[in-house]
C-alpha positions in Angstrom: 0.0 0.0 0.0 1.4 3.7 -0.6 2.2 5.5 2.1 0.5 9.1 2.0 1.2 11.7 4.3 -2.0 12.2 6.4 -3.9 15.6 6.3 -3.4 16.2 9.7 -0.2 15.7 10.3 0.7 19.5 9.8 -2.4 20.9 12.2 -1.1 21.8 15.6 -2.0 20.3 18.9 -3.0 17.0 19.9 -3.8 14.5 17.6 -5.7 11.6 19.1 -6.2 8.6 16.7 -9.0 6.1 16.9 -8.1 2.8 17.6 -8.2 0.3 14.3 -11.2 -1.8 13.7 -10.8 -2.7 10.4 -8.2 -5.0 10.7 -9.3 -8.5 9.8 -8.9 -11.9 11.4 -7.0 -14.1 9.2 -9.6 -16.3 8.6 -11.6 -13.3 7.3 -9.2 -11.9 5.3 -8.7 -15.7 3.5 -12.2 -15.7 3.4 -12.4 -12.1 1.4 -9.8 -13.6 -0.7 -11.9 -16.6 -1.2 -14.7 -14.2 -2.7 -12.4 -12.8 -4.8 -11.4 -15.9 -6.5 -14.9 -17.0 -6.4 -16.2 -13.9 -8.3 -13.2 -14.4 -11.1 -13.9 -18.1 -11.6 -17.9 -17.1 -12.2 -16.7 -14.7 -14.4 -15.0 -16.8 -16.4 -17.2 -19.6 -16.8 -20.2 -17.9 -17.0 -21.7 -15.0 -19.2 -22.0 -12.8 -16.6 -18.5 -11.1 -17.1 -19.6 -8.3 -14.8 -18.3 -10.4 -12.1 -15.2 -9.4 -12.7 -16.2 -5.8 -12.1 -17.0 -6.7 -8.8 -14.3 -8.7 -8.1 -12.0 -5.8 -8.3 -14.1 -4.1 -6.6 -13.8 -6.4 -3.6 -10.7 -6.7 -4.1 -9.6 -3.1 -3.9 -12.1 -2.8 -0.6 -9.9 -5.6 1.5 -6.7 -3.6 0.5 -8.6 -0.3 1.9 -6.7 1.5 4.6 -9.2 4.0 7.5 -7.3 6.7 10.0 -9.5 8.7 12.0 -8.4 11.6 14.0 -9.5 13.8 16.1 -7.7 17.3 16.1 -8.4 21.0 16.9 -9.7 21.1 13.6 -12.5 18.4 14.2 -12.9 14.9 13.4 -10.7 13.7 10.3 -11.2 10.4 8.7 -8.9 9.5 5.7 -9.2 6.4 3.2 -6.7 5.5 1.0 -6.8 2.8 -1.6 -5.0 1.3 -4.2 -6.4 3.4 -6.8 -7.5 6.7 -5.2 -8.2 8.2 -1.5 -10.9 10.3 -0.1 -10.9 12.6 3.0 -13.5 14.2 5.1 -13.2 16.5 7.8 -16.3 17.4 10.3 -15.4 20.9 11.8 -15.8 21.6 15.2 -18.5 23.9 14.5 -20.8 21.5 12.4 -20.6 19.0 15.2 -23.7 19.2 17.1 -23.3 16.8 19.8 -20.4 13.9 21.6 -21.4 10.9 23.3 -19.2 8.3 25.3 -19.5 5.2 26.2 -17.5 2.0 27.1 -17.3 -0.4 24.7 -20.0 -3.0 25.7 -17.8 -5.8 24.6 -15.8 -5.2 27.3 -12.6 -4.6 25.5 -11.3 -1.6 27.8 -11.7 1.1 24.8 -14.2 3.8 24.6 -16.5 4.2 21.8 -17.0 8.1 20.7 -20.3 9.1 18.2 -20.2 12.5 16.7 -23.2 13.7 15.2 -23.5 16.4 12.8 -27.6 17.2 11.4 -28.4 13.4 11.1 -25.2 11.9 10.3 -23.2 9.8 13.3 -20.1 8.4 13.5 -18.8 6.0 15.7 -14.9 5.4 16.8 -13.1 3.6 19.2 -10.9 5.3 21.4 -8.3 5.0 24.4 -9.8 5.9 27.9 -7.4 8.7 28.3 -7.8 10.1 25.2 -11.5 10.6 25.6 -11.3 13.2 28.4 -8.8 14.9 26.8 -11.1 14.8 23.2 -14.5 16.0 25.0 -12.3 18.4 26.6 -11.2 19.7 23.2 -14.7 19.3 21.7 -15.9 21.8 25.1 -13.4 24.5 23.9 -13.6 24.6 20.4 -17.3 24.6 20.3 -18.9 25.2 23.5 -23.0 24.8 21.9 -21.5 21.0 21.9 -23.5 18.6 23.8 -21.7 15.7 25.4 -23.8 13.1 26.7 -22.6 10.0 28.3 -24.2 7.0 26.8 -24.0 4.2 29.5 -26.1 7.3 32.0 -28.7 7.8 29.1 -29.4 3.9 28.8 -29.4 3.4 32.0 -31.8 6.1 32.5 -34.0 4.8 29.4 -34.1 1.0 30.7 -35.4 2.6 33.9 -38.1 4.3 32.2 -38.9 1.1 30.4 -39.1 -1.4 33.1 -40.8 1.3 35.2 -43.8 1.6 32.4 -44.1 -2.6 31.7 -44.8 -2.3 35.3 -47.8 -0.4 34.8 
């Protein structure tokens, strides 16, 4: 994979990455690879030769690289792939709300969701870093809301139970 400096690498301050969830188990990624070979070999034998279309395509998706950041200039997420890369920046401003929870799987991290109008994201970060990133969130925007996500379920389970009471 090429190596491309990452568009935030220049911004002062912190940087605080999101932990990597896209890397694959190796049984998944044999399995991907599986699909791939599947796709050519229908391709081949068959008529439908659009297969092969979509085998690149599938392909080019399990050599995709994801970095997500979270700067002084908002949230940063950054593709690149074989053939092209895309990059997408949330500004601080545009971000209408932060919510925290740990990661219900018990791993340790932290998942983050930042919404902006309708759209959410959802990362995985370090316990450490998410004080320091709703922190960061407070003085860059401070119209942000930050809601903690294991209070609000509680709260909402309380609500329900309370009501099937009834």
């Amino acid at each position: 994979m090429r190596h491309t400096v990452l568009p935030w690498e220049s911004v002062p301050g912190p940087h605080y990455l999101a932990i990597d969830t896209l890397k694959r188990k190796k049984t998944i990624q044999y399995g991907g690879w599986l699909v791939v070979a599947v796709l050519l070999l229908g391709a081949s034998v068959t008529r439908y030769k659009i297969l092969y279309l979509f085998a690149v395509l599938y392909a080019l998706s399990m050599l995709m690289e994801k970095s997500v950041a979270v700067t002084e200039r908002g949230l940063e997420i950054f593709h690149q792939m074989q053939i092209t890369t895309n990059y997408e920046r949330w500004d601080w401003k545009d971000i209408y709300a932060v919510t925290h929870e740990p990661d219900p799987a018990g791993s340790g991290r932290m998942i983050l969701y930042f919404t902006k109008g309708d759209r959410t994201k959802r990362n995985y970060y370090r316990p450490e870093d998410v004080k320091e990133i709703v922190k960061l969130a407070k003085k860059q925007n401070p119209d942000i809301r930050i809601f903690d996500g294991k209070t609000t379920r509680d709260k909402a389970e309380a609500i329900r139970s309370r009501n099937k009471r009834k």
